[in-house]
Biopython code that builds the backbone (N, CA, C, O; Angstrom):
import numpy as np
from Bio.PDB.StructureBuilder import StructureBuilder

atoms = [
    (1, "UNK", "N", (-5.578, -18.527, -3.973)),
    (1, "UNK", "CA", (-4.335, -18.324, -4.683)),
    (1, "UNK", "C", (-3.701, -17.009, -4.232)),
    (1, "UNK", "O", (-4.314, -15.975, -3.963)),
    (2, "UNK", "N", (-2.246, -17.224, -4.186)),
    (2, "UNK", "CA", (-1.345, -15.675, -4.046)),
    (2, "UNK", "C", (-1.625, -14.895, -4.668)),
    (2, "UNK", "O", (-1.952, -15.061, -5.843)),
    (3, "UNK", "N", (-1.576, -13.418, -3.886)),
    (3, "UNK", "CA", (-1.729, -12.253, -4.994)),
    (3, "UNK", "C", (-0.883, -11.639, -4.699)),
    (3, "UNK", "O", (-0.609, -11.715, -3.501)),
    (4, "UNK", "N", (0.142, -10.556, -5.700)),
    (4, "UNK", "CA", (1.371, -9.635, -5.623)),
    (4, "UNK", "C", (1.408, -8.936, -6.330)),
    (4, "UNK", "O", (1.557, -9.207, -7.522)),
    (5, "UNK", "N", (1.297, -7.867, -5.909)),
    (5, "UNK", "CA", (0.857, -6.883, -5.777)),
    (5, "UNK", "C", (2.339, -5.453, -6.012)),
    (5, "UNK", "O", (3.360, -5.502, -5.327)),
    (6, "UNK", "N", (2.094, -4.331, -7.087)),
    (6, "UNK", "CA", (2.537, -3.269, -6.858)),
    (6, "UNK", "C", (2.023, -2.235, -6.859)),
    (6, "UNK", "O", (0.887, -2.133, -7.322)),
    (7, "UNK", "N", (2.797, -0.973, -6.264)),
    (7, "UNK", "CA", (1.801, -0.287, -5.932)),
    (7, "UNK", "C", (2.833, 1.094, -5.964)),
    (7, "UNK", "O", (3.845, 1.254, -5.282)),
    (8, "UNK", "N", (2.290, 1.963, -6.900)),
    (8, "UNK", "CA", (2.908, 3.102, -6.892)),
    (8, "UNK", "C", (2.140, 4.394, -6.887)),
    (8, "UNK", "O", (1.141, 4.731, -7.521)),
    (9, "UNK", "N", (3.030, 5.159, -5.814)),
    (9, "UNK", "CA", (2.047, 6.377, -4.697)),
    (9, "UNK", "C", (3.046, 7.751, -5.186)),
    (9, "UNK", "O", (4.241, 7.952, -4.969)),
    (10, "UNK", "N", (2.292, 8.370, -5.738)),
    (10, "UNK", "CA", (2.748, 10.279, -5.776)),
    (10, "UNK", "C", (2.193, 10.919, -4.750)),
    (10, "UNK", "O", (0.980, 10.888, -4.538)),
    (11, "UNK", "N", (3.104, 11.605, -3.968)),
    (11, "UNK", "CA", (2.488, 12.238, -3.054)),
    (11, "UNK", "C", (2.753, 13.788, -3.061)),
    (11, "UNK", "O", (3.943, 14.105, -3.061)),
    (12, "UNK", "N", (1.874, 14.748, -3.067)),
    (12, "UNK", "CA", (2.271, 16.346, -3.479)),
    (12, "UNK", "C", (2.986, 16.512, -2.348)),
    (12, "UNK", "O", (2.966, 15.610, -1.510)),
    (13, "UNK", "N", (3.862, 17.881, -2.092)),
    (13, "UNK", "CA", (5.250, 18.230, -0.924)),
    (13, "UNK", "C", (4.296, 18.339, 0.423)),
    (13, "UNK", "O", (4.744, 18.000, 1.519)),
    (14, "UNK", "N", (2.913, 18.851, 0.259)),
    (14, "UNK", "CA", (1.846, 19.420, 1.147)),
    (14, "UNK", "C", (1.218, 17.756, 1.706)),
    (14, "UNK", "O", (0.358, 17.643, 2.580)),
    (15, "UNK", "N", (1.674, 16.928, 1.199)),
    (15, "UNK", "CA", (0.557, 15.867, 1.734)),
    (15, "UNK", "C", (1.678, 14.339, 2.332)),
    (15, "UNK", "O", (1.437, 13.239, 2.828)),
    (16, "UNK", "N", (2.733, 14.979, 1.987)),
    (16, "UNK", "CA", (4.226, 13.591, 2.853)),
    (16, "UNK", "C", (3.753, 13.124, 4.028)),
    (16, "UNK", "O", (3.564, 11.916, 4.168)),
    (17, "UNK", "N", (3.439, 14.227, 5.265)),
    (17, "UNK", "CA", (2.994, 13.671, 6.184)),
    (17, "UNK", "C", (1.826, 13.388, 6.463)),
    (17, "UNK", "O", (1.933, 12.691, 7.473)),
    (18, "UNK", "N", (0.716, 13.485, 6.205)),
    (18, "UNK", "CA", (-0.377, 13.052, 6.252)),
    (18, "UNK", "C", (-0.284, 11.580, 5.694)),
    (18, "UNK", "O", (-0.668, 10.697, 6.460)),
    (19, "UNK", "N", (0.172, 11.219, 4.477)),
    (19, "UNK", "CA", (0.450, 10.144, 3.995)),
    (19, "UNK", "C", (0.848, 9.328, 4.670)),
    (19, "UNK", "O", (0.262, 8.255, 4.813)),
    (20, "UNK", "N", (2.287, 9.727, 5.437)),
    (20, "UNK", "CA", (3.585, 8.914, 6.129)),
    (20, "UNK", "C", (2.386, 8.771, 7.475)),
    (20, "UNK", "O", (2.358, 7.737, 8.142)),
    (21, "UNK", "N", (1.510, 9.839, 7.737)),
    (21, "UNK", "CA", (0.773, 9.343, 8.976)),
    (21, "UNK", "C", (-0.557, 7.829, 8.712)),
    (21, "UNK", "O", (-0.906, 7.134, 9.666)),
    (22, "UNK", "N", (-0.925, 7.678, 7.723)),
    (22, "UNK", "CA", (-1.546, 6.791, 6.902)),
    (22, "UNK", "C", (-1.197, 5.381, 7.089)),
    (22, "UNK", "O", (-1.733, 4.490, 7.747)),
    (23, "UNK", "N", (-0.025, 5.415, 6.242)),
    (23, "UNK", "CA", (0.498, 4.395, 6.361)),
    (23, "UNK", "C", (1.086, 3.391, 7.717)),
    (23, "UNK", "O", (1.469, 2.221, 7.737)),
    (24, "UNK", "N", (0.975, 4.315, 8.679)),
    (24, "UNK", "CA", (1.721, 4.071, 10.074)),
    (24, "UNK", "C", (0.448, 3.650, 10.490)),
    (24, "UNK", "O", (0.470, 2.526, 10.991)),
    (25, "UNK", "N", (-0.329, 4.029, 10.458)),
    (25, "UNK", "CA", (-1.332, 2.920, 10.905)),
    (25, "UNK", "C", (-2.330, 2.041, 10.160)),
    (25, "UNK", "O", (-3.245, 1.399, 10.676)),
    (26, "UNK", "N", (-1.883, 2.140, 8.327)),
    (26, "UNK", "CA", (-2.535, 1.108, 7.651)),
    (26, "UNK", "C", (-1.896, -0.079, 7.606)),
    (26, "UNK", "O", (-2.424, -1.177, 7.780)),
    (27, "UNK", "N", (-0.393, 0.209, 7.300)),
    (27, "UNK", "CA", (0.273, -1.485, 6.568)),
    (27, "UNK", "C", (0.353, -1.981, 8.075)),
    (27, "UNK", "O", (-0.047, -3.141, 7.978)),
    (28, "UNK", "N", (0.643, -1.758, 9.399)),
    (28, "UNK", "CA", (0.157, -3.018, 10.420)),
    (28, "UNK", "C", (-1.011, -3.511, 10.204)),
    (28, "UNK", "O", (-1.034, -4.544, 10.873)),
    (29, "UNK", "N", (-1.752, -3.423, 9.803)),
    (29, "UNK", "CA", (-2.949, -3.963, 9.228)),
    (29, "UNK", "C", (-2.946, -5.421, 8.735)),
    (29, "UNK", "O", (-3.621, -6.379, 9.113)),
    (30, "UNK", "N", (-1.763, -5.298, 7.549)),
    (30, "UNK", "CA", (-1.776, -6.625, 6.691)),
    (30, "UNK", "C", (-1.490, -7.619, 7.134)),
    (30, "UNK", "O", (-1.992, -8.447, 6.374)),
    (31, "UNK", "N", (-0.906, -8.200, 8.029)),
    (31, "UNK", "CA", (-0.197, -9.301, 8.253)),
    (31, "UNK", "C", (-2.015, -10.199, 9.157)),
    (31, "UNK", "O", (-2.086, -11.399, 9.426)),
    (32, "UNK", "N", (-2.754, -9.540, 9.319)),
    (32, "UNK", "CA", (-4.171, -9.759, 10.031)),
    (32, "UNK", "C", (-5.219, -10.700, 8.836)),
    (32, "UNK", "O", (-5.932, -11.692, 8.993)),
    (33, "UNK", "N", (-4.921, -9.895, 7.696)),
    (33, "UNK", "CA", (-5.600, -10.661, 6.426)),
    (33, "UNK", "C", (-4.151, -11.333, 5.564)),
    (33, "UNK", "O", (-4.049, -11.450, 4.343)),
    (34, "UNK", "N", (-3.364, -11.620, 6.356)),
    (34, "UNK", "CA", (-2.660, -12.258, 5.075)),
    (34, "UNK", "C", (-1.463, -11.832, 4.076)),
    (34, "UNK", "O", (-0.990, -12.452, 3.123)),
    (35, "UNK", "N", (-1.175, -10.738, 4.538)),
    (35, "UNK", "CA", (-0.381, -9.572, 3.485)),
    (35, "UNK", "C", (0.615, -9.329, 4.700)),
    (35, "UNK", "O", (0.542, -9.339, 5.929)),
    (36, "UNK", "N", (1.842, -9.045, 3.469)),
    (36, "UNK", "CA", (2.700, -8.761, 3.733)),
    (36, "UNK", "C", (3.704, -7.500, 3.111)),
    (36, "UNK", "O", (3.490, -7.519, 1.899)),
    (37, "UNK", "N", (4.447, -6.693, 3.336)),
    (37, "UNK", "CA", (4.788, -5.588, 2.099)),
    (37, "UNK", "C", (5.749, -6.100, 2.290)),
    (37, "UNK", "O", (6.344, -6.033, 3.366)),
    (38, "UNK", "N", (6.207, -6.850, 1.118)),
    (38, "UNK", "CA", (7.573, -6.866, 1.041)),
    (38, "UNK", "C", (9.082, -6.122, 0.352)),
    (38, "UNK", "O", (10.247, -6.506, 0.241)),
    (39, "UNK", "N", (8.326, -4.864, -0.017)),
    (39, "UNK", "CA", (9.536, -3.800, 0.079)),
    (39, "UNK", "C", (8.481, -2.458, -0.048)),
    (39, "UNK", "O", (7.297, -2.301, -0.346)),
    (40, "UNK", "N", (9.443, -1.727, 0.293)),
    (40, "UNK", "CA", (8.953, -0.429, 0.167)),
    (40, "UNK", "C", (9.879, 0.937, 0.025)),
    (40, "UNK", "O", (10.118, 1.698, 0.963)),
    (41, "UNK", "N", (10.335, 1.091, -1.287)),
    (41, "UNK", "CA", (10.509, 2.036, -1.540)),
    (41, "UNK", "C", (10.326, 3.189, -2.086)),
    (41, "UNK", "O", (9.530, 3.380, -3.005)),
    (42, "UNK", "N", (11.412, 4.498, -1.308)),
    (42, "UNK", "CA", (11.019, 6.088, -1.851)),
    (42, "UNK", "C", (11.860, 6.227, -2.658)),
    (42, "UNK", "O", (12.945, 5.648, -2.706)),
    (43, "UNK", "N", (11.387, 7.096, -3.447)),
    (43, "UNK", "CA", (12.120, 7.774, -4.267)),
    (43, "UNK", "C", (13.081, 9.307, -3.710)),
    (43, "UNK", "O", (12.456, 9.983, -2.892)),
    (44, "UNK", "N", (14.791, 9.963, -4.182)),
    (44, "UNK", "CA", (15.069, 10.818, -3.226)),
    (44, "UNK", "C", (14.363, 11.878, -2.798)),
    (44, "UNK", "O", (14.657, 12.600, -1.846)),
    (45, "UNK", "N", (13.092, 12.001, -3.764)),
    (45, "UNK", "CA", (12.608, 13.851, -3.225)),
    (45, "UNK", "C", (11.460, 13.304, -2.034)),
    (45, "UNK", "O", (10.802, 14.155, -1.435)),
    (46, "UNK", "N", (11.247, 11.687, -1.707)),
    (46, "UNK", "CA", (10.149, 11.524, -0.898)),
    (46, "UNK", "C", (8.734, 11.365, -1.478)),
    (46, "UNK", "O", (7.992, 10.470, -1.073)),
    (47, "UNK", "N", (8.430, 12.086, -2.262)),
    (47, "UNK", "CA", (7.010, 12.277, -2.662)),
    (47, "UNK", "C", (6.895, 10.801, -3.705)),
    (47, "UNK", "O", (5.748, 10.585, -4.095)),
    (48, "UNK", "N", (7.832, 9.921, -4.115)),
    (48, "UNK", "CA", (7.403, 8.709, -4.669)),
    (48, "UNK", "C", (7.334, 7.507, -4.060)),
    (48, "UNK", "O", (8.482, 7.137, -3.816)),
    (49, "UNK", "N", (6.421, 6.617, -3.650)),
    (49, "UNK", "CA", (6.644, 5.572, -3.389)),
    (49, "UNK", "C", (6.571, 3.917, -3.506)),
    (49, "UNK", "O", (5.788, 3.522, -2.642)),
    (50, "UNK", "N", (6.905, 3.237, -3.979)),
    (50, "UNK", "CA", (7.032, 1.720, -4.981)),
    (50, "UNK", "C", (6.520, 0.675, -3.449)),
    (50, "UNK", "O", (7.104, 0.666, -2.365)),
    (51, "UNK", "N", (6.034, 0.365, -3.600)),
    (51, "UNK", "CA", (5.600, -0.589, -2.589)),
    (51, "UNK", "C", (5.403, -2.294, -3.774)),
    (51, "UNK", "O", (5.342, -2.321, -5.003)),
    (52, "UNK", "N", (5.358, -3.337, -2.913)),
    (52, "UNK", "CA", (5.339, -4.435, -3.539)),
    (52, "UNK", "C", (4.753, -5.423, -2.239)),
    (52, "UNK", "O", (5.205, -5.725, -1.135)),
    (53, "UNK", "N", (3.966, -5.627, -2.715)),
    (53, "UNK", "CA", (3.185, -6.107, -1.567)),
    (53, "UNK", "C", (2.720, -7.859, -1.967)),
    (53, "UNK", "O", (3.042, -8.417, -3.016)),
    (54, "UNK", "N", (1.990, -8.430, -0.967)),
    (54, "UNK", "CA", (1.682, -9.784, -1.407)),
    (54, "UNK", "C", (0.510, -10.234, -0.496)),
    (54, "UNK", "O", (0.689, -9.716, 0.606)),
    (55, "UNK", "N", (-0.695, -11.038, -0.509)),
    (55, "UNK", "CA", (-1.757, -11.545, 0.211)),
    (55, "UNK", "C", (-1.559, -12.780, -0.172)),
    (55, "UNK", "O", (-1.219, -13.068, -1.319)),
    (56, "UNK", "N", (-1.874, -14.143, 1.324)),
    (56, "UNK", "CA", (-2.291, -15.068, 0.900)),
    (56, "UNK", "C", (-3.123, -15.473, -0.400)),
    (56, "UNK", "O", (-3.017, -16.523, -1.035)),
    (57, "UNK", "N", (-4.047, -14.307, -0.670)),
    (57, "UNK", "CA", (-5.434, -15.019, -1.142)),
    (57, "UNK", "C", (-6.487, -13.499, -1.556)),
    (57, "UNK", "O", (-6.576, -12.471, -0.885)),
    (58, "UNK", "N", (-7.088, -13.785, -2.700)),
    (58, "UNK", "CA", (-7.715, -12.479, -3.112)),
    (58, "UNK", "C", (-8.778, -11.995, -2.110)),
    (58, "UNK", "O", (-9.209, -10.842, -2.144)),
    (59, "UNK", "N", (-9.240, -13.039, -1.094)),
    (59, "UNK", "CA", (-9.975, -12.833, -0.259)),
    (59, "UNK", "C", (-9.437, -11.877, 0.639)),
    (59, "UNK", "O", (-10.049, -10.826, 0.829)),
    (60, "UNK", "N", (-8.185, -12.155, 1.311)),
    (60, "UNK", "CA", (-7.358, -11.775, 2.306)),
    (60, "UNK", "C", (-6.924, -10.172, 1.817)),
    (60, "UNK", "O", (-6.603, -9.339, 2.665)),
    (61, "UNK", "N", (-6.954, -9.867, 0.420)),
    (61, "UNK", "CA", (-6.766, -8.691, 0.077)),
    (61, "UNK", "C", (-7.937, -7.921, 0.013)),
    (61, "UNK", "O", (-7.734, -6.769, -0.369)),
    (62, "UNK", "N", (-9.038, -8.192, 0.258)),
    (62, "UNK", "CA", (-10.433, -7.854, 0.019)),
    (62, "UNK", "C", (-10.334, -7.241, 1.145)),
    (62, "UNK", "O", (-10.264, -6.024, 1.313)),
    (63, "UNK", "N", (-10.325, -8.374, 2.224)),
    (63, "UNK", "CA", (-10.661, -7.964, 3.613)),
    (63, "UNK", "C", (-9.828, -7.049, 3.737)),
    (63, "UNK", "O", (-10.387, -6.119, 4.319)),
    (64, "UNK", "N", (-8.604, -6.764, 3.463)),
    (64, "UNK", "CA", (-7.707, -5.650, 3.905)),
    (64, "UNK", "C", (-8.280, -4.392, 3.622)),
    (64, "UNK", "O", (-8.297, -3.386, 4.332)),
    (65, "UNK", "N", (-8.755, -4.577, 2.477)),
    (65, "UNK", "CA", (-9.176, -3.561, 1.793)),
    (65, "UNK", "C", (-10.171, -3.000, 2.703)),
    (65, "UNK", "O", (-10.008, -1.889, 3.208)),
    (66, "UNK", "N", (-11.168, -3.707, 2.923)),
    (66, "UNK", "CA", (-12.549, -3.507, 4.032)),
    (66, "UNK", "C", (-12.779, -3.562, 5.352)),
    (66, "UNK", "O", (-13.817, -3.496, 6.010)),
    (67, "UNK", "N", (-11.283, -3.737, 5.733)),
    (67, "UNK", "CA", (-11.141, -3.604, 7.019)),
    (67, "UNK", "C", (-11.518, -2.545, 8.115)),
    (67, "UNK", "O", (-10.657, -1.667, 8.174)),
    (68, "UNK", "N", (-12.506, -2.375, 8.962)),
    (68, "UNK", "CA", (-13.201, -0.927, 9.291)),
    (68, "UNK", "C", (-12.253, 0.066, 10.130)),
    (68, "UNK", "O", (-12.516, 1.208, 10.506)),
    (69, "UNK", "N", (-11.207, -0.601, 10.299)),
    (69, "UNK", "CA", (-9.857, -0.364, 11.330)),
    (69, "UNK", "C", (-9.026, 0.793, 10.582)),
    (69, "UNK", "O", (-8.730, 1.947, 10.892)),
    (70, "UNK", "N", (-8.675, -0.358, 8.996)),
    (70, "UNK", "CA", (-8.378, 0.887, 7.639)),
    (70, "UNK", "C", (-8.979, 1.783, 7.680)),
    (70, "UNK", "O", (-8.541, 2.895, 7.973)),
    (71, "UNK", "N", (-10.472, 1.437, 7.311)),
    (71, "UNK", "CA", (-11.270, 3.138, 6.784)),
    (71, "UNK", "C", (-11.633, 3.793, 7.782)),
    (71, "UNK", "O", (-12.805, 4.169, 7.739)),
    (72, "UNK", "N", (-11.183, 4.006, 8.470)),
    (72, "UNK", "CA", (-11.062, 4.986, 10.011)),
    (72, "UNK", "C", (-10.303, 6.057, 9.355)),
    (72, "UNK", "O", (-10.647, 7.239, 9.335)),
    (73, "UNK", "N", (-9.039, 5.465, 8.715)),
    (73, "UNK", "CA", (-7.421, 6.498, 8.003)),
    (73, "UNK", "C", (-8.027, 6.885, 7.260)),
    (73, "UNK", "O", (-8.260, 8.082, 7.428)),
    (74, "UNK", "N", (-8.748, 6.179, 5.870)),
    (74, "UNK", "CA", (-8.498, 6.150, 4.908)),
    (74, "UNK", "C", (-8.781, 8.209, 4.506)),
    (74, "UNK", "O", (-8.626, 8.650, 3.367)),
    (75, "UNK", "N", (-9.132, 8.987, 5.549)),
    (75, "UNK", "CA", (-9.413, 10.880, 5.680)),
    (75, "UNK", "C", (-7.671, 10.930, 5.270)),
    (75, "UNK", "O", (-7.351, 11.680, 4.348)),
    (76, "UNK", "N", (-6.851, 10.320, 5.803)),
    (76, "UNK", "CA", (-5.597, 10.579, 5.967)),
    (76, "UNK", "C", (-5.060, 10.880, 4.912)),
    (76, "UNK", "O", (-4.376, 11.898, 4.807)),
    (77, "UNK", "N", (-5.288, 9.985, 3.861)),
    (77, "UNK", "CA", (-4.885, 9.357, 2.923)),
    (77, "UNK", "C", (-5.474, 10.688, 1.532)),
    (77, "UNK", "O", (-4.886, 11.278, 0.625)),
    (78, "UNK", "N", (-6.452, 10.672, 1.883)),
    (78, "UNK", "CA", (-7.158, 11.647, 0.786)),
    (78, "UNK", "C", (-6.894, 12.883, 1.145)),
    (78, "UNK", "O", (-6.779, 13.644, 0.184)),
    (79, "UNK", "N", (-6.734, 13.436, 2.353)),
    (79, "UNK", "CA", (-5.904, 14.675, 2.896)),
    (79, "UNK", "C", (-5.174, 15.089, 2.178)),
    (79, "UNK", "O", (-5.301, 16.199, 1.660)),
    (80, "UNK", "N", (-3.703, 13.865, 1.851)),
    (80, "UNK", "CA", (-2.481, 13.864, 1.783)),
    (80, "UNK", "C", (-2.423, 13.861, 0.025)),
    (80, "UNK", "O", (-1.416, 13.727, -0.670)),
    (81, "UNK", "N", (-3.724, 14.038, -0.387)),
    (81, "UNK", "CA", (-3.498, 13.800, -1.925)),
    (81, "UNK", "C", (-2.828, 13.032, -2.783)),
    (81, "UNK", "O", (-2.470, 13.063, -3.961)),
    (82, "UNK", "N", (-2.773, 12.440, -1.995)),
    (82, "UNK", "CA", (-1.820, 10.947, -3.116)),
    (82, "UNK", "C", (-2.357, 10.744, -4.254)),
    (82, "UNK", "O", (-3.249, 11.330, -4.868)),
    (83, "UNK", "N", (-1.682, 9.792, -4.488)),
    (83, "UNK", "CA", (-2.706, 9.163, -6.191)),
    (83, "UNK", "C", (-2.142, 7.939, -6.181)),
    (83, "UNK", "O", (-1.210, 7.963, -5.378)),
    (84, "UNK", "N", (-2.232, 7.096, -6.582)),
    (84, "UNK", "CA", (-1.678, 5.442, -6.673)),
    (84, "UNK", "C", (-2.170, 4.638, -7.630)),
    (84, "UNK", "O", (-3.349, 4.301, -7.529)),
    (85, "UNK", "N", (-1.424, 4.193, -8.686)),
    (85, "UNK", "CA", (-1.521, 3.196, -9.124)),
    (85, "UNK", "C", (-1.155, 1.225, -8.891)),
    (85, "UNK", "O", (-0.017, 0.767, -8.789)),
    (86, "UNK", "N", (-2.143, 0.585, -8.865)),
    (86, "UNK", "CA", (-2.537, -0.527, -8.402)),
    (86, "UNK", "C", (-2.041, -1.815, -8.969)),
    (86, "UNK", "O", (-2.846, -2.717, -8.740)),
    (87, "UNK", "N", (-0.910, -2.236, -9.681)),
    (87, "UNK", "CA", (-0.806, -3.111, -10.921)),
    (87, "UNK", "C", (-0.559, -5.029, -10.120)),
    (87, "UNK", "O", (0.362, -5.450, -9.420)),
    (88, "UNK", "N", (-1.785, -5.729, -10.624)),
    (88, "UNK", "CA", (-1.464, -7.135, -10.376)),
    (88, "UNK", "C", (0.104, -7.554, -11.079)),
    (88, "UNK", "O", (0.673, -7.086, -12.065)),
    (89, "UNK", "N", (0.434, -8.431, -10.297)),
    (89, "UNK", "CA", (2.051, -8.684, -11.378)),
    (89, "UNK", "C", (1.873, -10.558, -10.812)),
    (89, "UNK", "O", (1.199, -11.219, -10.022)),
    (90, "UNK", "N", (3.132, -10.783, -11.978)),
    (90, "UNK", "CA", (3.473, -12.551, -11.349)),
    (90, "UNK", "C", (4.561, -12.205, -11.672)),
    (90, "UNK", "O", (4.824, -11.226, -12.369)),
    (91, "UNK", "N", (5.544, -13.208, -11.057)),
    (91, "UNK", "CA", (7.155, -13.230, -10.967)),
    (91, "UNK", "C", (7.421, -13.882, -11.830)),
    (91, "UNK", "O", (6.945, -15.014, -11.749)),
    (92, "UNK", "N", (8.261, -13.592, -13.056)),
    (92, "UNK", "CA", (8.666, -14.303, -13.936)),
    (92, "UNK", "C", (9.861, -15.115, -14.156)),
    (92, "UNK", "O", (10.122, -15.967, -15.005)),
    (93, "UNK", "N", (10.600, -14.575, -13.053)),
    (93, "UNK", "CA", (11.545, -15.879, -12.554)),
    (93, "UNK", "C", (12.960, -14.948, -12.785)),
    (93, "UNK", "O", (12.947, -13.717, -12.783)),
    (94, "UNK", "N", (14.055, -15.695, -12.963)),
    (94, "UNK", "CA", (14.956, -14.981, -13.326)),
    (94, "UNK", "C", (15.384, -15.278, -15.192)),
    (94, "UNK", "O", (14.521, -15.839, -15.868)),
    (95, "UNK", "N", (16.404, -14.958, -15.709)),
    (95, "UNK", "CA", (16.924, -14.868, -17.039)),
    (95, "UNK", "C", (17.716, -15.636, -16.738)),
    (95, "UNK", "O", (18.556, -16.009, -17.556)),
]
sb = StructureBuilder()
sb.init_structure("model")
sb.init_model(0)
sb.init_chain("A")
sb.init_seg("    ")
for serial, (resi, resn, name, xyz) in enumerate(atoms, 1):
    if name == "N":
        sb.init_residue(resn, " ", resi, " ")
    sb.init_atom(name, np.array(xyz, "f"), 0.0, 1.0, " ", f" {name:<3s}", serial, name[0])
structure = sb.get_structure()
């Protein structure tokens, strides 16, 4: 079954690029297990970021997750001090 996914990232002023370096070589990643980000936005000061993401299959998000390619970065990432919250969602359609 689909999974969709949001995902919201604080990043301190000291850790933007380390982060922005992170990501440049994590999200090519997804499309390998199944995932796709289908938006990604900042907020104006930079340091926020809303991502909305989606996997075939909880499997396909697993593997992303465990991908040994990822945790090569994942120094990057903790460098850059982020913090992220993880929230499952379903689309509730429109009103």
């Amino acid at each position: 079954m689909a999974v969709t996914l949001v995902q919201v990232v604080r990043i301190p002023a000291s850790g933007v690029e380390a982060f922005q370096r992170f990501e440049s070589y994590v999200l090519p990643l997804m499309p390998k297990h199944g995932g796709k980000l289908e938006r990604r936005l900042r907020g104006d000061e930079g340091r926020t970021e809303v991502h909305v993401i989606s996997f075939t299959s909880r499997e396909g998000l697993q593997a992303y997750m465990d991908d040994p390619e990822r945790a090569r970065y994942v120094p990057l990432r903790d460098e850059s001090g982020a913090t992220s919250e993880l929230i499952e969602v379903t689309d509730v359609g429109e009103r």
